[in-house]
N, C-alpha and C positions, 0 to 999 in steps of 0.2 A: 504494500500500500504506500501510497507515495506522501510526503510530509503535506500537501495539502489539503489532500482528500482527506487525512488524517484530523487536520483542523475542523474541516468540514463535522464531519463525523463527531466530532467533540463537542463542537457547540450545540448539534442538532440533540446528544446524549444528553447534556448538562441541562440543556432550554427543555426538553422535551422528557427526559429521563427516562429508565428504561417501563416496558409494558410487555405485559405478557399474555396480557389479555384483550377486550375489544373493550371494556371499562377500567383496567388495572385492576379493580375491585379493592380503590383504594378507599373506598367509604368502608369497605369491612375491616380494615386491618388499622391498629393501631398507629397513629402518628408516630414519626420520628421529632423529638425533643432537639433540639441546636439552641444553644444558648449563644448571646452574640454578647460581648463589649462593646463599648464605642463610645466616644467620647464626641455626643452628637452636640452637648452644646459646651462652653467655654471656653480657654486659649486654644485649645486643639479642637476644635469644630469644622477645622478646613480639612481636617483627617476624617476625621468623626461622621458627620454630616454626608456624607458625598457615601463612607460606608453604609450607615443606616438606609439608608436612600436604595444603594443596589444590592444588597440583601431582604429589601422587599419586595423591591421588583424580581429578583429573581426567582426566590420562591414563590411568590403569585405566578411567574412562571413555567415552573415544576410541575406545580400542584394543579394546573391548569389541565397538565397533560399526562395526569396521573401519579404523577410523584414520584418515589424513586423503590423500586422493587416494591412497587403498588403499594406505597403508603406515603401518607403526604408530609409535608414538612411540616413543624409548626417552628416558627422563629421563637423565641423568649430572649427579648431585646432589651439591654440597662443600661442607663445615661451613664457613665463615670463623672462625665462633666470633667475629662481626664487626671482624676484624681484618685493614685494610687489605693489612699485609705477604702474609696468607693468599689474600686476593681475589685480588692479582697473582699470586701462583704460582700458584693452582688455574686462574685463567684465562690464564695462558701454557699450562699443561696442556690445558684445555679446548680452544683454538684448536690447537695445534701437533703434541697426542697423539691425543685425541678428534677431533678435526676435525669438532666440532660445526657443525650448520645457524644456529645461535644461541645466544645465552647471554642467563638472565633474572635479573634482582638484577644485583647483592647487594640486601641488605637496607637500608643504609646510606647516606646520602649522603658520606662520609668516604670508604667503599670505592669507590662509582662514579666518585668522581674521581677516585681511585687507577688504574681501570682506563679511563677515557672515552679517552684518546691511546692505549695500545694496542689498545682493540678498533678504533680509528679505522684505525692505522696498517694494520692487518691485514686491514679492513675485513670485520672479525666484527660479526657483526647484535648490538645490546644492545638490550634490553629491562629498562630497570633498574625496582626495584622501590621505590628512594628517591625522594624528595620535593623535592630541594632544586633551584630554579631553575635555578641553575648548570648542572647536569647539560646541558640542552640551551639552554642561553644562554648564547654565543652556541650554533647549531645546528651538529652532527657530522653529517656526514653517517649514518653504521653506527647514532646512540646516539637512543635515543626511552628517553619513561618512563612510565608508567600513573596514580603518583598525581597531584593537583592541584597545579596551580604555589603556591610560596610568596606570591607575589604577588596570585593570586586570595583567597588567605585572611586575607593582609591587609585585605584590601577589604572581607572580608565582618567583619572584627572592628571597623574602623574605622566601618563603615555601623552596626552597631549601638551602638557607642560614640556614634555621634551621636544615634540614637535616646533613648539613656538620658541625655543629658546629658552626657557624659565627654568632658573637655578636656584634661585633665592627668594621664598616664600614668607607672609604672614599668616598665624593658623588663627580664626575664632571661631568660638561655639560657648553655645550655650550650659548653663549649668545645670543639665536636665542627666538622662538616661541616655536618649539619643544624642545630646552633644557631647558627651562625658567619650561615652565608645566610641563615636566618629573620629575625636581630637587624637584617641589613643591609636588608633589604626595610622591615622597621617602624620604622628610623631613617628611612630615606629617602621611606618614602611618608608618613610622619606632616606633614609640614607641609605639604603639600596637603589634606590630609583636617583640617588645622584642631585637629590634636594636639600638646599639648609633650608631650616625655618628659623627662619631670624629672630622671628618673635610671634609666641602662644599666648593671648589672652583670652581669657573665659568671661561670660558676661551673664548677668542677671537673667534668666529665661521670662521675664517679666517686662524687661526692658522694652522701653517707649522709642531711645536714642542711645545711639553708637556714637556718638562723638567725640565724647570722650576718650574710648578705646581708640577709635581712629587715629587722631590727632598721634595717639603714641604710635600706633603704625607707619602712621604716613612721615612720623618722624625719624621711622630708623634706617639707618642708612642701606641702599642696594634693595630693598625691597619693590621685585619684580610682578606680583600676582598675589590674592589674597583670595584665602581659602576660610568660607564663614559654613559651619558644619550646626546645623540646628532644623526643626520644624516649626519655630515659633513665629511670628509676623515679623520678629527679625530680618528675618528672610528680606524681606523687604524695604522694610527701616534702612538697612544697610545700603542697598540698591542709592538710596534718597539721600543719604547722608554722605555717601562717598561722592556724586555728584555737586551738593553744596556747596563741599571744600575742595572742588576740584582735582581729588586725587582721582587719576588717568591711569591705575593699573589693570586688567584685567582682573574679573571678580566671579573664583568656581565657589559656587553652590554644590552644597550633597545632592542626592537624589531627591532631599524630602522638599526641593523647590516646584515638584509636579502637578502643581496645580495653578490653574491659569488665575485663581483669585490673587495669585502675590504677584504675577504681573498687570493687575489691574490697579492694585494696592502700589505699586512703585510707580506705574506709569512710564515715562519714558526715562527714567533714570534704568530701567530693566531692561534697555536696549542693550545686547553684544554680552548678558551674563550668562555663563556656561556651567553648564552641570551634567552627569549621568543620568540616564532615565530609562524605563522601560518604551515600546514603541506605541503604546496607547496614543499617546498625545500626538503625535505625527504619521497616524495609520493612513494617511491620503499621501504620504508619499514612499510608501512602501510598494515593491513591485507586487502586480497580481499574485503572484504563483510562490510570495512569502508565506511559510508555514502557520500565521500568526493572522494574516490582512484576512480572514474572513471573520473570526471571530469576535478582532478587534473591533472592525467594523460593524457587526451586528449588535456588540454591546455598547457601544458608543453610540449611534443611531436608535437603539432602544433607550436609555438614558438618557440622550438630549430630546427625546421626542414625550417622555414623556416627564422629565424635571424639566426642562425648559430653562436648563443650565450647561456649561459645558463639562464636561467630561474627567476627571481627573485620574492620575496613577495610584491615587489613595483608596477612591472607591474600587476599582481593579483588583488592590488588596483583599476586598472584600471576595470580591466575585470570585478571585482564586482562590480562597481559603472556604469556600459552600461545595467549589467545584472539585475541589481535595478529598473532600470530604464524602461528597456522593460514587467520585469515581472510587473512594474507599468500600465507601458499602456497597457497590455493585461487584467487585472485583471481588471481595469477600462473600456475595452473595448473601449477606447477612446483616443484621443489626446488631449484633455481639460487640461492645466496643473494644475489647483485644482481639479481633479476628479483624476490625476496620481496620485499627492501628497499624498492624502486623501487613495489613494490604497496600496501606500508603506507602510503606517502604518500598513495594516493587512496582508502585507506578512511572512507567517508563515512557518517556516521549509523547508527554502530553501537553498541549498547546495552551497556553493561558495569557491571561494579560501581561505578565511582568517575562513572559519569556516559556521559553518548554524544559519542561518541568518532570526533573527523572531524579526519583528518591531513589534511599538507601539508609543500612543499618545507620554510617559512620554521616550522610548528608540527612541534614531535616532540613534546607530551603529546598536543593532540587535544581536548582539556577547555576548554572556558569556563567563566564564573561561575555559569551556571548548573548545574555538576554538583556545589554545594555545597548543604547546609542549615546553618543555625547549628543547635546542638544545644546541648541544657543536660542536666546529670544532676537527677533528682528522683528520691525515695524510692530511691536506690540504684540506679538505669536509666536509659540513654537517652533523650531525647525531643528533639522539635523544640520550638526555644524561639519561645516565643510573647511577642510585645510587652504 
């Protein structure tokens, strides 16, 4: 079977799930329990928000077309409002009250570790929807993740830092989960890759203004590019701030700039910033016959047509972490949550938003380096950057 027929097939399993019947006969059989994180409102609601969002759409479309091994989904969905404290209660909830099949998220890298030992200990299936290496480094057995490791994006910002000449870096991030582990990957893989970081400052995950930290950047000497590793509306702040005062370096973003709200939030200070991403957000210039372009395109087109929003890599998260999940229990044939488990691991060459997606004992994302693109913003949009 060739890798796009394969895509093909994937989405039509996932949207449509498997039937075995002419009704599934999923009115007889018990629901399958999913318990979801997300951090739909507060500082992380541009994560949150956009999941919530397509984990209902998607199971209304599941369940539409019978559900999965003829039984329907039911979501059991909790605000964190991305707040660690929240994550634990609601997923002591989710395991002990619901007695959920799984739980997906949080949204957060901060909250995922908040919960990664107890879904461990309980040995409740996660499927988190943050980013940070950490999460399955070393490997849980119960805990897998959907976006790309921190360490792949390293790679791909460093690779192009060599392209353009760039030797002498400034590192920021926030003082969260996810900028904590981002800082730590870009300190440590920089001198391999032939990079100083001149200067590491960590800032408030709260912060309104970078300026302050700026100013020390922009005042040390030889600093060539600056690397701001966070999820928070920083993101953007920074975009605004570095403009201001006219510092003129090149400015990579993590992965977690994938959402086109912080290019709206920055405006045209967000022209020419580069970061890794999955190909969600640039599926219109992907060739037909990409393993990836039909799927992407049907979930994207399903979600802008019916949020009347655009699109983002964060909701994706979501959508790959339900579709983890189903292609678990179809492949296991079962609802047994260590028979799912145990199936995730050997799901092999499967097409998703963030990339294709092939587990194992020693991998829980499933992702390599190639389910990134670099990406740059022009004229107020996404693109793939080109050398």
């Amino acid at each position: 079977m060739n890798r796009t027929l394969s895509a093909v097939l994937v989405l039509t399993v996932v949207a449509g799930a498997v039937c075995f019947s002419p009704v599934c006969a999923a009115a007889d059989k018990e629901p399958i329990k999913i318990g979801a994180l997300f951090a739909i409102t507060g500082p992380a609601s541009f994560l949150g928000a956009p999941e919530d969002k397509t984990i209902r759409m998607m199971a209304d479309e599941i369940n539409a077309k019978g559900g999965v091994l003829g039984h329907k989904i039911e979501m059991v969905i909790k605000d964190t409002a991305g707040s660690p404290e929240k994550a634990v209660s609601f997923a002591k909830q989710l395991i002990e009250e619901e007695k959920v099949l799984a739980i997906i998220g949080p949204s957060t890298s901060g909250e995922t570790m908040q919960i990664k030992g107890l879904c461990e200990e309980n040995q409740m299936l996660l499927i988190s929807c943050a980013a940070a290496e950490v999460i399955v480094n070393p490997v849980a057995k119960y805990v897998f993740k959907t976006p790309q490791k921190d360490s792949q994006a390293v790679t791909w910002i460093f690779n192009t830092m060599k392209d353009m000449g760039i030797k002498k870096i400034a590192v920021l991030s926030s003082m969260d989960g996810f900028g904590d582990a981002g800082k730590k990957q870009v300190l440590e893989m920089a001198p391999a890759a032939g990079i100083e970081v001149a200067i590491a400052e960590a800032y408030d995950s709260k912060a309104t203004d970078l300026g302050d930290v700026l100013t020390k950047v922009k005042a040390t000497p030889g600093v060539q590019a600056v690397v701001n590793w966070t999820i928070t509306p920083a993101q953007s702040i920074i975009c605004k701030n570095m403009k201001q005062m006219g510092f003129n370096v090149p400015l990579f973003q993590s992965h977690g700039f994938g959402n086109p709200k912080y290019v709206e939030q920055a405006g045209v200070a967000a022209e020419g910033v580069l970061f890794p991403a999955g190909r969600l957000l640039v599926v219109d210039e992907l060739p037909d016959n990409h393993p990836q372009k039909q799927l992407l395109a049907a979930y994207k087109k399903a979600y802008e047509t019916k949020y009347k929003e655009p699109v983002s890599t964060f909701g994706g998260h979501a959508y790959d972490a339900l579709l983890v999940v189903c292609e678990g229990i179809k492949k296991a044939n079962s609802t047994d949550r260590a028979k799912v488990r145990d199936a995730i691991e050997t799901i092999k060459n499967l097409p998703g938003t963030a990339g294709i997606f092939n587990f194992s004992a020693t991998d829980h994302t499933g992702l390599d380096l190639t389910a990134f693109e670099m990406l740059t913003v022009k004229d107020g949009k996404f693109t793939i950057y080109k050398k």
